[in-house]
C-alpha positions, 0 to 999 in steps of 0.5 A, spaced: 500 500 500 505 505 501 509 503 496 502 503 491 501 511 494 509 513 493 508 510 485 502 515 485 505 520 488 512 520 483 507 520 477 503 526 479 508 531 481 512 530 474 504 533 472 506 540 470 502 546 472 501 548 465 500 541 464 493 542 469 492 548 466 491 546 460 487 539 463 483 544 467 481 548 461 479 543 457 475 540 462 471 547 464 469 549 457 467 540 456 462 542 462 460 548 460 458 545 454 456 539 456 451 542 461 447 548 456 448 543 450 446 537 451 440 534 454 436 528 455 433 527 449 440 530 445 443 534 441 445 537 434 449 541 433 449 544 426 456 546 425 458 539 427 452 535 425 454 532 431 449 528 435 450 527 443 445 523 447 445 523 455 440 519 459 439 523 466 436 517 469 438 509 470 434 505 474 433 511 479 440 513 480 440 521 478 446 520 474 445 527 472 447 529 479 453 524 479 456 527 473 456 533 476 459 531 482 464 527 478 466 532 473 467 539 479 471 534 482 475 533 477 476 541 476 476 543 483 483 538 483 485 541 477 484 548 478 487 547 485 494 544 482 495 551 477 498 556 481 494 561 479 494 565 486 501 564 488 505 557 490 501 556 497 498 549 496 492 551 501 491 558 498 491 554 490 485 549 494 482 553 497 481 558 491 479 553 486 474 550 491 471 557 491 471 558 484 468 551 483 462 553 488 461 560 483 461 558 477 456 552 479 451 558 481 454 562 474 452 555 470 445 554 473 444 562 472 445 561 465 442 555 463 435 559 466 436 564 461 437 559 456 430 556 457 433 550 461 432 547 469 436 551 473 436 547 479 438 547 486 440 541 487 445 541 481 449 546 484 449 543 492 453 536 488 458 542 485 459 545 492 459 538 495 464 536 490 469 542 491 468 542 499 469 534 499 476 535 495 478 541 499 477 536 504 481 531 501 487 534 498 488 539 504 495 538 508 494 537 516 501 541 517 506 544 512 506 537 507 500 535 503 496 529 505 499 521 500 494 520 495 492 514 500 490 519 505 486 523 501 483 517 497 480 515 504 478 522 506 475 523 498 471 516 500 468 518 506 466 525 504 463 521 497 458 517 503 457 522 506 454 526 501 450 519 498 447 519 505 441 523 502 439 519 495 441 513 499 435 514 504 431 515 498 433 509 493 431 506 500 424 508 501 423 508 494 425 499 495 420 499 500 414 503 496 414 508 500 413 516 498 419 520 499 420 527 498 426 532 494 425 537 498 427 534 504 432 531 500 434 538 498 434 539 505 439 534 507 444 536 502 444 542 505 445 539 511 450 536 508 454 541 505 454 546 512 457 540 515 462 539 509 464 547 510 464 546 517 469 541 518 472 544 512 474 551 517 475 546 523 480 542 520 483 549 515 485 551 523 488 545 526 492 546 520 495 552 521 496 551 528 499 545 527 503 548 521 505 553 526 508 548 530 513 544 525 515 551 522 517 553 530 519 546 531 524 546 525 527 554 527 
């Protein structure tokens, strides 16, 4: 398991920062597209003729919920790996999941005004998944987490925000009634907690930070 984790961590850091960037990029003008252009039934793109078709919904799972999960994730570590706000690891991770939770306001807003739905719900699995990365990948000192670490971190915060959906799935197994907004309204819980323990553990950070460095002088 160490020598696996030391194997991930030598592959990733020979990963540039323009190298991030450039995936970054990439993967914020593929969501861009994907969640204004594309829809359940398709699309088609007259300057492409390019046919693109998305099934929202399979056996009940909200799979529109798990790729906007899946794919804010993804650029939240991206967008935390550029080096766009200095060289400060935690201040980088802390930026991109802001401007993750921003832009998934932006995204919504925008779809509105295209005439699509623009839903609550999207957005809290984009703010659930930048604060579940912050969470993963963020130091408890003045070096960054393994990927070991954060892959265990990363889990525990996926089965916290499945916590909702799952009560639902279950409720719907038994033939029982269930409610989106009571399911919205646990996600909002869900999210509070993510932020909160977030600020808890971004201030034993820089205690413990604090205390290697005075350790070290």
């Amino acid at each position: 398991m160490t020598a696996a984790t030391n194997g991930i961590d030598a592959m990733m850091n020979r990963v540039t920062v323009r190298q991030h960037r450039v995936l970054a990029v990439f993967v914020l003008i593929g969501m861009f597209f994907g969640s204004h252009f594309v829809d359940s039934q398709g699309v088609s793109l007259k300057a492409f003729q390019w046919h693109v078709t998305m099934t929202y919904t399979t056996a009940g799972i909200p799979v529109d919920k798990v790729v906007h999960f899946s794919c804010c994730s993804l650029l939240t570590f991206l967008t935390g790996r550029c080096g766009w706000v200095g060289s400060s690891a935690k201040r980088n991770l802390l930026a991109a999941t802001l401007f993750v939770c921003l832009y998934g306001v932006f995204d919504e807003v925008t779809q509105g005004m295209m005439g699509r739905d623009c839903e609550v719900s999207d957005w809290l699995a984009d703010a659930m998944a930048a604060w579940s990365v912050l969470l993963a990948r963020w130091p408890m000192g003045v070096v960054g987490p393994s990927w070991g670490a954060s892959l265990v971190r990363m889990v525990v915060c996926v089965a916290a925000c499945l916590v909702a959906p799952a009560q639902a799935a279950i409720s719907k197994l038994r033939g029982g009634a269930f409610s989106r907004s009571l399911i919205q309204e646990q996600q909002y819980g869900v999210l509070a907690g993510l932020v909160g323990v977030a600020c808890v553990v971004m201030l034993v950070s820089m205690v413990r930070a604090k205390n290697q460095k005075v350790g070290v002088e």
